[in-house]
N, C-alpha and C positions, 0 to 999 in steps of 0.2 A: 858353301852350298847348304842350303836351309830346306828339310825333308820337305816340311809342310807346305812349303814355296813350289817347290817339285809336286809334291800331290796333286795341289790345287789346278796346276797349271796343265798338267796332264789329265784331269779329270774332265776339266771345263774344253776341251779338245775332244774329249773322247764322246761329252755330250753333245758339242756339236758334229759331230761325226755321225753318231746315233740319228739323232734329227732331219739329219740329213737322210737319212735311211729309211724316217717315218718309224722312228720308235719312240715314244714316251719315256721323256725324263724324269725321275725325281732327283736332287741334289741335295747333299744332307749340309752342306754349307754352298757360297759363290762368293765369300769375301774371307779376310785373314780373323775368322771370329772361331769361339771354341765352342763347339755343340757339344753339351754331353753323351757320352755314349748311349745312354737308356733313352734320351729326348730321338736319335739317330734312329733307333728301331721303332718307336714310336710315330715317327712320322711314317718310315717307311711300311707300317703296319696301317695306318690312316689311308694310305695312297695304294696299298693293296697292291703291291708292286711284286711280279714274280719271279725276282730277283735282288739279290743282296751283294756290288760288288766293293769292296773300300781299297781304294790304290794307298798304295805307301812305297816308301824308299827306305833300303836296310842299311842295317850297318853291323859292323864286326869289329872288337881288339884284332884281329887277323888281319892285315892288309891284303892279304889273297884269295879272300874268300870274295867269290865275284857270280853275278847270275842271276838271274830270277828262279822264284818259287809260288808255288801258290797253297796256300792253308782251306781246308774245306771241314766240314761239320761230319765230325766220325758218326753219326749216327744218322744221316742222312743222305741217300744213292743220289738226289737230284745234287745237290752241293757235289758231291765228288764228279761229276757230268760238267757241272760250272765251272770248277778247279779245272778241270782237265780242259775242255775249251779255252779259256783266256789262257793257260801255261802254254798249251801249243800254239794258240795262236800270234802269243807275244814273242813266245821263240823263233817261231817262222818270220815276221815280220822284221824283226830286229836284229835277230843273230845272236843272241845273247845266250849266254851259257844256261845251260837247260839243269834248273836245281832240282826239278819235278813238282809236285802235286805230296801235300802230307800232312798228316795231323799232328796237334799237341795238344800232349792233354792233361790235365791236374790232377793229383793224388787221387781223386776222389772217380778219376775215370771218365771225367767231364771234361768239357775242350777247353783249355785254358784260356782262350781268349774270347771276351765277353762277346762281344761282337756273334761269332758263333755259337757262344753258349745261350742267346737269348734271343737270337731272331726265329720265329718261329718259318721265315720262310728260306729258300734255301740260299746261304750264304758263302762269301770266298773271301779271303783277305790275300789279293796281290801283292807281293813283295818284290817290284817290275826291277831293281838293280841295286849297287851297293855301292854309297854315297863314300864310303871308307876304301875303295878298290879304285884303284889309279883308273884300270884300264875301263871300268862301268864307269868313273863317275867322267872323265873327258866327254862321255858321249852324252851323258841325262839332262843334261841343262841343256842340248842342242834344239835350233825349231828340227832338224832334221828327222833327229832323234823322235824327239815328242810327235811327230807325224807320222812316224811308223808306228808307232809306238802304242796309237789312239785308233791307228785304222785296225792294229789286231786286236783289240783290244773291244774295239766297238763292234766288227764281225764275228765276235766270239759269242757278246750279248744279246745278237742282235739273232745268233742261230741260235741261242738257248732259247726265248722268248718265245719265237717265233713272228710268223708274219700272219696273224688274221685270222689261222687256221680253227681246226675245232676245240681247240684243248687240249687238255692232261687227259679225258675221258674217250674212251674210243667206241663208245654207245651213245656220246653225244656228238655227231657231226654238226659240221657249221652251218647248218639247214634248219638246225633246230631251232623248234619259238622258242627253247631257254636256254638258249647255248649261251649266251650273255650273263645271265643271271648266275648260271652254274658255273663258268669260269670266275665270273666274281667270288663266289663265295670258296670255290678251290685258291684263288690268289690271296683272301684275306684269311686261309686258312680256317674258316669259318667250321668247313665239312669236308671229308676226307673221301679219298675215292673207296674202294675194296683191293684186297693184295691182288686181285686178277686185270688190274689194270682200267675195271670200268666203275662208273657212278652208281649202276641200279637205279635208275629216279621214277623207278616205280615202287620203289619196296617203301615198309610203310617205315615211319620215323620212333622211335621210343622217344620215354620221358626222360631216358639218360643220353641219350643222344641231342636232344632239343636241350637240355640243360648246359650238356658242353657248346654248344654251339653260341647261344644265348650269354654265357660263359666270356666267351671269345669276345665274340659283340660287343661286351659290356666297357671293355678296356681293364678290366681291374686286373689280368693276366699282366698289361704293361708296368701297372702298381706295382707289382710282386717283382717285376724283373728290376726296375728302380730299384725299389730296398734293396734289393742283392747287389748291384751297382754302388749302392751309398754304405753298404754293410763292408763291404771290400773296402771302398778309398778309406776308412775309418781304422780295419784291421795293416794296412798300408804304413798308415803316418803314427 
């Protein structure tokens, strides 16, 4: 049983499941090729996508360690909101031993895994069963399986998202002539809302606020997260 064989084949299900929902996909691969991690955020930072989810298949020295879990970004509420929809929803749908929702994190108090530590939008890493576990791995490679498995999976992304509505802003209803514009630039992380939950898009803009923004825009924020990507594999070998 080959994890990435299992990823793929469950992802590409889950997208079409989505699709079927009327939700927008991005796919950070569709064939047996190796994307780099920084190119993955990268893209998904291109496509302004408001959500980050990566399936994988676990594994353990433990033969009895059996379940799903799901990983989300300690410093960020919307990620733990993600985690926790696809963890229940894949529980509900499949039955599978409920490992929860939790962080990891690196000496430094950072999340250990890149993926989380460098998507600026809110991300989860699935760990849907364990390919080392008698009783999870008889089921993973099933079409039965992977049908259940994509429909919780897909109704979990598909209630984070949403459907049309106004947004992450609740001063901008979906009436608005820049409800479009402003959810864009809240998904590419461009501009941030205020801790009260609204945009203010009347208030006036600074020159440090245009700077960060402009900042974002530019891509070089992707730059900086590469090197630290190629700074690791090097500290690695």
């Amino acid at each position: 049983m080959v994890e990435k064989e299992l990823n793929l084949s469950l992802a590409l299900k889950v997208r079409a499941e989505l699709e079927r929902l009327g939700v927008e996909v991005v796919m950070s691969r569709e064939g047996d090729v190796d994307v780099p991690l920084s190119a993955r955020i990268e893209q998904a930072c291109r496509a302004g996508v408001a959500g980050f989810l990566s399936i994988h298949h676990n594994s353990a020295s433990n033969s009895e360690a059996r379940g799903s879990e799901t990983f989300y970004q300690a410093d960020k509420e919307d990620s733990r909101s993600l985690a926790s929809l696809v963890q229940k929803a894949l529980v509900r749908s499949t039955g599978l031993n409920d490992r929860g929702i939790k962080t990891r994190l690196r000496g430094d108090g950072q999340d250990y895994y890149y993926i989380l530590r460098a998507a600026p939008m809110a991300a989860a890493i699935c760990e849907v069963g364990f390919v080392t576990s008698r009783s999870d791995a008889a089921r993973l490679g099933t079409p039965a399986f992977k049908e259940m498995a994509a429909a919780g999976l897909a109704s979990a992304l598909r209630e984070f998202v949403g459907q049309g509505g106004a947004g992450p802003f609740l001063d901008v209803p979906a009436t608005h002539w820049a409800v479009q514009e402003v959810n864009w630039v809240a998904r590419k992380r461009l501009m941030n809302g205020y801790p009260d939950g609204l945009f203010h898009g009347d208030d006036p803009v600074t020159r440090y606020q245009l700077a960060v923004a402009l900042y974002r825009l530019s891509g070089e924020q992707m730059v900086d997260a590469q090197k630290e990507c190629e700074a690791e594999k090097k500290a690695k070998s």
